[in-house]
Residue frames as qw, qx, qy, qz and C-alpha x, y, z in Angstrom:
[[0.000, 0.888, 0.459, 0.000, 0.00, 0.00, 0.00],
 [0.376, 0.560, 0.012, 0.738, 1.31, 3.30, -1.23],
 [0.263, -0.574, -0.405, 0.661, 1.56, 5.94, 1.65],
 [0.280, 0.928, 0.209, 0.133, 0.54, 9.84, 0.63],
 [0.592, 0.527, 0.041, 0.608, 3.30, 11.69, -0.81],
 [0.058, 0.317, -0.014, 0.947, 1.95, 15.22, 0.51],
 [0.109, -0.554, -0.786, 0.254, 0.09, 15.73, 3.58],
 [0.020, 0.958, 0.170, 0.230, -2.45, 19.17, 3.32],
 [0.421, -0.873, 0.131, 0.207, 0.21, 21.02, 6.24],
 [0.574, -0.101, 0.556, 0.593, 3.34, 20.25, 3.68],
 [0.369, 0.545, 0.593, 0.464, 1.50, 21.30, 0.90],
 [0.001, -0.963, -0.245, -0.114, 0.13, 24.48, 2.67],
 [0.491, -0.679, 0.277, 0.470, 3.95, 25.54, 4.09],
 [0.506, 0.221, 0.627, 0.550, 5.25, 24.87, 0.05],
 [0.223, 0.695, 0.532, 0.429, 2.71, 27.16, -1.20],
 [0.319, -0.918, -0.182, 0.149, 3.47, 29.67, 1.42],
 [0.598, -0.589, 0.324, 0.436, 7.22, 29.53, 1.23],
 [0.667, 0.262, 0.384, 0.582, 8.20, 29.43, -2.47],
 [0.215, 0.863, 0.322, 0.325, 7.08, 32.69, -2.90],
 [0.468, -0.857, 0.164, 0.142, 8.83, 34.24, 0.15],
 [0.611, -0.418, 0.429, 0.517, 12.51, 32.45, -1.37],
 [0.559, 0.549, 0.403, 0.474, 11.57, 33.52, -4.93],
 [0.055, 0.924, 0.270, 0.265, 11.52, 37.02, -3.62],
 [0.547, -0.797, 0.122, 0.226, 14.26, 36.88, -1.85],
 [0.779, 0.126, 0.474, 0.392, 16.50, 35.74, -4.50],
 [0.316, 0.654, 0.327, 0.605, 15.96, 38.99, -6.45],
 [0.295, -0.922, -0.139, 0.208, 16.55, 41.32, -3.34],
 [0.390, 0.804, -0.132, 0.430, 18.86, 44.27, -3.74],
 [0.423, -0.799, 0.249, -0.347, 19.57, 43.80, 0.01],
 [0.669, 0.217, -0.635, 0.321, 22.83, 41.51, 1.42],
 [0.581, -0.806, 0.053, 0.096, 23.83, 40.83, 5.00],
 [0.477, 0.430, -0.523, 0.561, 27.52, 41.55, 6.04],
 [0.651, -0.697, -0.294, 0.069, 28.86, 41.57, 9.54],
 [0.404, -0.881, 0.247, 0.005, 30.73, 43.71, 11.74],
 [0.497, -0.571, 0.622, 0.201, 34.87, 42.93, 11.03],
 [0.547, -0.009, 0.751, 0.371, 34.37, 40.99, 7.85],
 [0.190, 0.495, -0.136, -0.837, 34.71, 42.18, 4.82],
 [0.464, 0.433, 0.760, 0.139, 32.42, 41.73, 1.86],
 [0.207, -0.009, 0.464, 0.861, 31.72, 42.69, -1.60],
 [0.073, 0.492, 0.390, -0.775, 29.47, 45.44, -2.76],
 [0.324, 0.256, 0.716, 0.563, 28.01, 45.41, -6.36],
 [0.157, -0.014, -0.177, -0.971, 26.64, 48.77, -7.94],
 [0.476, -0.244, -0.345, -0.771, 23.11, 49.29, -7.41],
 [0.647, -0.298, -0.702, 0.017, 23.06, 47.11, -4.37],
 [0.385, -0.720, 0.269, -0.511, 22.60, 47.67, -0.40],
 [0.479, 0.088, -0.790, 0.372, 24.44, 45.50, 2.42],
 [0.574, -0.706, -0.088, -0.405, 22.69, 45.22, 5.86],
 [0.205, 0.522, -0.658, 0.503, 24.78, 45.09, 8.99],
 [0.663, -0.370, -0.650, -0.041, 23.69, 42.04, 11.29],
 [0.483, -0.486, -0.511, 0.518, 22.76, 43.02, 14.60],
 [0.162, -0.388, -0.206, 0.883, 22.61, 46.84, 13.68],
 [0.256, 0.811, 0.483, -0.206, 20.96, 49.57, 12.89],
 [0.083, -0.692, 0.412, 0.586, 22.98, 50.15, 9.94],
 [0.734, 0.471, 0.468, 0.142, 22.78, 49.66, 5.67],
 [0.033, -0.526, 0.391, 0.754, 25.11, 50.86, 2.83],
 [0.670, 0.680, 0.271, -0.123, 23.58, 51.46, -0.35],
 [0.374, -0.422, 0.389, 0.728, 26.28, 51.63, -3.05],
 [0.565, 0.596, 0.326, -0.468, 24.77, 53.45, -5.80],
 [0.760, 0.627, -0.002, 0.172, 27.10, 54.25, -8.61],
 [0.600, -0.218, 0.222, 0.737, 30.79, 55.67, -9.49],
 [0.277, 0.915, 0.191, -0.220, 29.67, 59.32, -10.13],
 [0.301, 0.876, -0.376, -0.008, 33.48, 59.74, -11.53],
 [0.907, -0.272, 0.148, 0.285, 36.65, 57.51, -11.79],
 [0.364, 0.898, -0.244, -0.030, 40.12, 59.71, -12.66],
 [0.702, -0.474, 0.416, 0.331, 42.36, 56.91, -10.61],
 [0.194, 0.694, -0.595, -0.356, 45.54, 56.80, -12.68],
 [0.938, 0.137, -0.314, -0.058, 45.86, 53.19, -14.91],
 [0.861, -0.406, 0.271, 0.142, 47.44, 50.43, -13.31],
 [0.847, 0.201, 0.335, 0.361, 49.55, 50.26, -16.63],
 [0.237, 0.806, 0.084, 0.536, 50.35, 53.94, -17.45],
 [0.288, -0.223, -0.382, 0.849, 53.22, 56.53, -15.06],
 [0.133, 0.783, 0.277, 0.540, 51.46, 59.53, -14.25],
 [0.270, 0.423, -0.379, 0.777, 51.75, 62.68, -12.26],
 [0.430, -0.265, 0.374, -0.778, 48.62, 62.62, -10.32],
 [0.167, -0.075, 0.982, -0.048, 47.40, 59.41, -8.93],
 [0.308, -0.207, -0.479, -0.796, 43.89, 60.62, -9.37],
 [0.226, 0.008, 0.707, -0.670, 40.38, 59.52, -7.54],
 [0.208, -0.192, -0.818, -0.502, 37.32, 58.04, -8.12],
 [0.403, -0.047, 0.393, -0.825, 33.99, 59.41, -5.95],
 [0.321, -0.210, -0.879, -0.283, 31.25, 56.69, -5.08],
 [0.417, -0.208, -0.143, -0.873, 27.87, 57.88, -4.54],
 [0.539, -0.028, -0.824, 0.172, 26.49, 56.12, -1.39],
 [0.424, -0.556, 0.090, -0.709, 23.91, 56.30, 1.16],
 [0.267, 0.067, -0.883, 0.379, 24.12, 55.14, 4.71],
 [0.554, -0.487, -0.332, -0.588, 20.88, 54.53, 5.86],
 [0.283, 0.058, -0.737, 0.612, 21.07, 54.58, 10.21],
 [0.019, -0.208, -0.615, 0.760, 18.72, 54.26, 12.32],
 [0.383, 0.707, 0.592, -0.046, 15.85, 54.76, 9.83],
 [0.215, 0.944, -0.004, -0.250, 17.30, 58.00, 8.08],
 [0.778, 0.588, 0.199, 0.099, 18.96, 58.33, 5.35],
 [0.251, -0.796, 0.170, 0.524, 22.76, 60.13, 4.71],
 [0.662, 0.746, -0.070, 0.031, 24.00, 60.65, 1.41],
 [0.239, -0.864, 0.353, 0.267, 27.58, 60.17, 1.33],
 [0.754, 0.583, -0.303, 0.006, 30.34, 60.27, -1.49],
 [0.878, -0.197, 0.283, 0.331, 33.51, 57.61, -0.63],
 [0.514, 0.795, -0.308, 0.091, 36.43, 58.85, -3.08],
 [0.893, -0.218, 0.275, 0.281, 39.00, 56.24, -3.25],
 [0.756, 0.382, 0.118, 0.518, 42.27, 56.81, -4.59],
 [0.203, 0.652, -0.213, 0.699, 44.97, 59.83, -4.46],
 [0.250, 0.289, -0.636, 0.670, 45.55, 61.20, -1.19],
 [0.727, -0.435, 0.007, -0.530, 42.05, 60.68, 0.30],
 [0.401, -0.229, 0.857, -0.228, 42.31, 57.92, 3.57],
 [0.599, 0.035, -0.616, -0.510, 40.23, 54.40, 2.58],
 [0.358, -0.360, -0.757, 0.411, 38.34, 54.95, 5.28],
 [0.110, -0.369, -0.109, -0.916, 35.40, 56.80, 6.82],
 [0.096, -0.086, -0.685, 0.717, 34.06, 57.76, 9.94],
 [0.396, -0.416, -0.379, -0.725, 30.05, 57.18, 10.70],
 [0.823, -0.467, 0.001, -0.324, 28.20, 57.52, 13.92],
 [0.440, -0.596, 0.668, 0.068, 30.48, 55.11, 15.91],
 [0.913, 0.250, 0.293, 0.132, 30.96, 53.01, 13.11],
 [0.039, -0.534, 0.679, 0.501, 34.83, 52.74, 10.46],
 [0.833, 0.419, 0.324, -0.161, 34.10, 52.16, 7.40],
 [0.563, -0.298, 0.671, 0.380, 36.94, 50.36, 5.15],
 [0.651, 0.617, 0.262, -0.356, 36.87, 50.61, 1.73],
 [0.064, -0.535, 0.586, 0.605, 38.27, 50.44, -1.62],
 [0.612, 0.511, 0.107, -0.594, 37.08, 50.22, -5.24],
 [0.296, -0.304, 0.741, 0.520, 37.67, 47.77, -7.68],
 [0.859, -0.025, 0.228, 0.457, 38.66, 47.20, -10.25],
 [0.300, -0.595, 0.200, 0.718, 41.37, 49.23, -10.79],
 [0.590, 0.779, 0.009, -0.213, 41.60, 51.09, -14.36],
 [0.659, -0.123, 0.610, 0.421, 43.71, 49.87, -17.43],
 [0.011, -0.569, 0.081, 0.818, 44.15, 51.76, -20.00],
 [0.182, -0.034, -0.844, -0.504, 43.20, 49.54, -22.78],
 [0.227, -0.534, -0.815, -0.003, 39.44, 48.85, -20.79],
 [0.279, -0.324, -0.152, -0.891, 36.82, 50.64, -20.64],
 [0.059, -0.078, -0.851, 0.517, 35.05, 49.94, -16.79],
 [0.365, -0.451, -0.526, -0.622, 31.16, 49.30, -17.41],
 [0.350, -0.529, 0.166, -0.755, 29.32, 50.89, -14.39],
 [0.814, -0.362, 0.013, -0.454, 27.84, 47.84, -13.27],
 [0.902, -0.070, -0.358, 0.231, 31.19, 45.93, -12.76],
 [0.157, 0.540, -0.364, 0.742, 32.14, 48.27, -10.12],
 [0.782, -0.274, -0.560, 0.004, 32.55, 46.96, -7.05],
 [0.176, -0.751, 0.454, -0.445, 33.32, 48.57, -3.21],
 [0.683, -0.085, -0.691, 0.221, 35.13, 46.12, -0.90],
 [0.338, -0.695, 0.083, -0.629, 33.80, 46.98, 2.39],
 [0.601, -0.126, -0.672, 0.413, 34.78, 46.45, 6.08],
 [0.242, -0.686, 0.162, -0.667, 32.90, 48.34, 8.83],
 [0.407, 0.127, -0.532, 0.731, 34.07, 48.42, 12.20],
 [0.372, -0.905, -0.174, 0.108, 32.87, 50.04, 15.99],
 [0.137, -0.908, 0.046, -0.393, 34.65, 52.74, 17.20]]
């Protein structure tokens, strides 16, 4: 004698859940934690377990770093366009990696680590969306 496959309370958890992991699958939202770093992909947002902290990394409003492959005179810089969303409220803030800026920034009691890749080459032309912040935030 065959047993039933699917009992109704299986079936009804299935029909509940698929939707919930299909939707999750397409979030724009990552976790990261406190001390460990992790990668950031344009147009995405990282959430910080256990706080009341999120970076959004929007874009690379400008990138003048000097190629990896080329001398020049000024190392240059590259400003990413980035909101830190604490505590429920929003802050707008540009990162600018490269030249003499630190690669690092100070929020609320929080260090944020940073740096952009991938570096520029002078033969390649860096499409927006393969710009990437490597992030590491810190307490105080």
């Amino acid at each position: 004698m065959m047993k039933k496959i699917f009992n109704p309370v299986f079936l009804l958890l299935i029909i509940l859940l698929v939707p919930l992991l299909v939707s999750a699958c397409g979030s724009d939202t990552m976790k990261a934690s406190l001390g460990i770093e992790f990668t950031l992909p344009a147009g995405k947002t990282a959430a910080i377990s256990g706080e009341s902290l999120s970076i959004k990394f929007n874009s690379v409003t400008g990138d003048s770093r000097c190629p990896s492959d080329v001398i020049c005179i000024w190392a240059g810089e590259a400003n990413c366009n980035t909101v830190f969303k604490y505590k429920g409220v929003d802050y707008p803030v540009i990162l600018t990696a490269g030249g003499s800026n630190p690669d690092s920034y100070a929020f609320e009691n929080y260090k944020v680590y940073f740096n952009l890749q991938p570096y520029p080459v002078s033969t390649q032309q860096i499409d927006s969306s393969a710009y990437r912040l490597i992030l590491t935030v810190t307490k105080k």
